[in-house]
Residue, then its C-alpha position, 0 to 999 in steps of 0.5 A: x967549496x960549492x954552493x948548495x940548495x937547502x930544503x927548509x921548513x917554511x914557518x907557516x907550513x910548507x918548504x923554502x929553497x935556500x940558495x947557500x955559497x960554499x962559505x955558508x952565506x944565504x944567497x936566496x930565499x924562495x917563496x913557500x913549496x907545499x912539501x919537499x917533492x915541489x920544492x926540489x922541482x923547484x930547485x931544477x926548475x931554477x938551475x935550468x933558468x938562472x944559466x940563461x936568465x938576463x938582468x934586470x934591474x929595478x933598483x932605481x926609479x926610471x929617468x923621467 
């Protein structure tokens, strides 16, 4: 089964994009949208750069 966007409430007001995998596991969680119409801008907006987007990765300190 696909993935899937979810348009969410945020809960201080607004919308959230979840990212969800065929088994139901959130992958990503967006920052707040002001209503559903940004937040699916939102969505297409991130389908055109995560095909192209690089890794980086920040989860070590830099060697010194």
């Amino acid at each position: 089964m696909a993935g899937k966007f979810e348009l969410v409430v945020a809960e201080n007001g607004g919308v959230r994009i979840r990212l969800v995998n065929g088994a139901g596991n959130i992958l990503a969680v967006s920052g707040i949208y002001r209503d559903s119409a940004a937040a699916a801008s939102g969505v297409t907006e991130i389908r055109e750069h995560a095909a192209t987007a690089h890794i980086a990765d920040y989860s070590s300190p830099p060697p010194q």
